[in-house]
C-alpha positions as CSV (number, residue, x, y, z in Angstrom):
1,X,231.0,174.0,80.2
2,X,229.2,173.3,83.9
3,X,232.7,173.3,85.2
4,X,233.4,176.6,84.2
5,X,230.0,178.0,85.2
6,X,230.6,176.7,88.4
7,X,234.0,178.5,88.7
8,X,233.1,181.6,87.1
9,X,229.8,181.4,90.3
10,X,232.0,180.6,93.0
11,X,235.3,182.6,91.8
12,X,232.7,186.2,91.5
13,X,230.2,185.6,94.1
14,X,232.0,187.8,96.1
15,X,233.0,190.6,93.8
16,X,229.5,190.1,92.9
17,X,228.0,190.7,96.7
18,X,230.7,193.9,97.2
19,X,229.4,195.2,93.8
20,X,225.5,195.0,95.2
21,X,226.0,196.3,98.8
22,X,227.9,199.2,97.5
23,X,225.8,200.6,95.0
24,X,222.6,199.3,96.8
25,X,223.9,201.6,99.6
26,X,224.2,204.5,97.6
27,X,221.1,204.1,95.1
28,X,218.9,203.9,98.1
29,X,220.6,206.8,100.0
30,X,220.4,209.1,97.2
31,X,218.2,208.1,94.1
32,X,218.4,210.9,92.2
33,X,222.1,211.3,92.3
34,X,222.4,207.9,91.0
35,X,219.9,208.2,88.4
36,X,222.2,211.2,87.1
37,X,225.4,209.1,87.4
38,X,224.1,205.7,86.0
39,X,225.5,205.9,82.4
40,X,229.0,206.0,83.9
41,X,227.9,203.6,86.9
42,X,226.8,201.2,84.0
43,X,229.7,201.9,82.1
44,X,232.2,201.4,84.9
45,X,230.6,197.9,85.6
46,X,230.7,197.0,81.9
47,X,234.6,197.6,82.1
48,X,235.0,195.7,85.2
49,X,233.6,192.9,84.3
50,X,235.3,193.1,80.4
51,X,238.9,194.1,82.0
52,X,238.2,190.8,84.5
53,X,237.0,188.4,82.0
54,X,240.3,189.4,79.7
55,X,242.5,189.1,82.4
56,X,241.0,185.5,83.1
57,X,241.2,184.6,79.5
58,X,245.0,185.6,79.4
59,X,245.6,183.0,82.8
60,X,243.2,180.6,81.2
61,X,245.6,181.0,78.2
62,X,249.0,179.9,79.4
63,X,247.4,177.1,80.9
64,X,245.9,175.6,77.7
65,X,247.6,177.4,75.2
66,X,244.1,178.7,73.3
67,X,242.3,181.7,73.5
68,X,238.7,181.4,75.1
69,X,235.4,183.4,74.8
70,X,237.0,185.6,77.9
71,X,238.7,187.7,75.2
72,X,235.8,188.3,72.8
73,X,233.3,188.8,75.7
74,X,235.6,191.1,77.1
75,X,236.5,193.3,74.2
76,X,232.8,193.1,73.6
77,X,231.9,194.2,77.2
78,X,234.6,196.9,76.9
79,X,233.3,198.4,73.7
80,X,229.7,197.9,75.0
81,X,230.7,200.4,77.9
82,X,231.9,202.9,75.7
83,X,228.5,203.3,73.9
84,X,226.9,203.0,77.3
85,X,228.9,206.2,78.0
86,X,227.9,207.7,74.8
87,X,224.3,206.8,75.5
88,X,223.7,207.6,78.9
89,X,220.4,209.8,79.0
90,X,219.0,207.0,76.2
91,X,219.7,204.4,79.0
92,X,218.9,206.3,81.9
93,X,215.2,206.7,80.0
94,X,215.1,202.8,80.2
95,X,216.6,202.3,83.3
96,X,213.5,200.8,84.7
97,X,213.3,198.0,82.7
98,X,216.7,197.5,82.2
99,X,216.7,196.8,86.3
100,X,213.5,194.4,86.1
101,X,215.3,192.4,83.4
102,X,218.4,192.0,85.5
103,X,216.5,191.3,88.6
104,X,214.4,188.7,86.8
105,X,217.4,187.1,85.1
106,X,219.2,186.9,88.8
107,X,215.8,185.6,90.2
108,X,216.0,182.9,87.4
109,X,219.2,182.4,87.7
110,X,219.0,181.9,91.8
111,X,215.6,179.5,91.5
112,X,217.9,177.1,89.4
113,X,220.1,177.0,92.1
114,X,217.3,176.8,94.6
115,X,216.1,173.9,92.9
116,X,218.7,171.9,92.3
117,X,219.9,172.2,96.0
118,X,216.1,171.7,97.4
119,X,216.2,174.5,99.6
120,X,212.8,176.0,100.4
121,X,213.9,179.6,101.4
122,X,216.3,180.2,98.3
123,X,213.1,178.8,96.2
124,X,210.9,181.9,98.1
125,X,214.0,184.3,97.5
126,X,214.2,183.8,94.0
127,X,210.8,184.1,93.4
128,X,210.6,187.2,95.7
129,X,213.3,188.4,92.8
130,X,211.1,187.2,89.9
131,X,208.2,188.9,91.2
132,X,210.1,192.3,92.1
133,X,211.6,192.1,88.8
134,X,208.2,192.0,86.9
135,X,206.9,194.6,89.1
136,X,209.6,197.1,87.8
137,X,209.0,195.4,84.2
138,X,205.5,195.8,83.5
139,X,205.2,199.3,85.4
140,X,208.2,200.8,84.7
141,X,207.7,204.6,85.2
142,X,205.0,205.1,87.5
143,X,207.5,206.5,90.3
144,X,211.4,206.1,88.9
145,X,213.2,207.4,92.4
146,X,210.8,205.1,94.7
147,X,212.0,202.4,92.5
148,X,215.4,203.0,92.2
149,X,215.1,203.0,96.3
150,X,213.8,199.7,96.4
151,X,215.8,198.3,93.6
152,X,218.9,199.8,96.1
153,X,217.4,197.6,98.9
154,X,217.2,195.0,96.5
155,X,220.6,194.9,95.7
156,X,221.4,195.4,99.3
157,X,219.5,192.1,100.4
158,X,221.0,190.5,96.6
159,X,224.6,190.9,97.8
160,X,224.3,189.8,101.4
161,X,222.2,186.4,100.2
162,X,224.8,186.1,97.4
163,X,227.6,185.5,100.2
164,X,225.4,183.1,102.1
165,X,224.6,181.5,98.8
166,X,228.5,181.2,98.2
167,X,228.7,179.5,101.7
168,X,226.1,177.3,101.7
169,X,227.0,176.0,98.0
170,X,230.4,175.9,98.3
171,X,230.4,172.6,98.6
172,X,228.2,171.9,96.2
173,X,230.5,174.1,93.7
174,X,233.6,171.8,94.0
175,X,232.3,168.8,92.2
């Protein structure tokens, strides 16, 4: 199971960092044209990720000959876009605390990682995310556009540290 969180990691890091710099660009650019357009933003993510995970599972299955959990988490992510799409001004309502959850689940994520490798600055970065993360959490509509701004800096500085990440851990990754 490490193994193949260690692929999955290294094989998306930098789908992952392309993903955050773009819409990081454009969220803080124009926050209220995103905030319109983030049902279908969320929903096109939702099929990325579900269309990538099937095509994985399909390689990972003439290899061993079984079906993994990329097919059901894929079909699940695909359906899951489609009542994104249906649901969009529901979401959009929630957006802030939809982006603090994600931001402290990356944080979390990245502090593991931080930990493990004993590196002081990724430790500070991922708490930086934790704390950002609980800022948009616990006060979630006191100013939606300034937010969405800073989560599109956020994303901007999450997808450049992700490809230094995938550098300095490569390494790490292999074993």
């Amino acid at each position: 199971m490490l193994v193949i969180l260690k692929r999955n990691f290294k094989s998306h890091a930098i789908l992952r960092a392309i993903i955050y710099v773009i819409f990081g660009i454009i969220i803080a650019i124009n926050p209220a044209g995103f905030f319109n357009f983030i049902g279908y933003v969320l929903a096109g993510y939702l099929t990325l990720i579900g269309l990538i995970n099937i095509l994985e599972d399909f390689k990972s299955r003439k290899d061993s000959g079984h079906w993994g959990l990329g097919l059901f988490s894929g079909i699940f992510l695909l359906v899951l876009a489609l009542v994104v799409l249906l649901f969009a001004n529901t979401i959009a309502s929630v957006l802030p605390i939809l982006l603090g959850l994600s931001i402290i689940s990356n944080g979390a994520f990245q502090l593991v990682l931080g930990l493990n490798t004993k590196s002081v600055a990724w430790i500070i970065y991922s708490v930086i995310l934790v704390i950002g993360g609980a800022l948009l959490l616990f006060n979630p509509f006191a100013s939606l556009l300034i937010l969405l701004q800073v989560f599109g800096y956020t994303l901007i500085a999450m997808g450049i540290l992700e490809v230094i990440g995938y550098f300095m851990f490569k390494s790490q990754l292999k074993k």
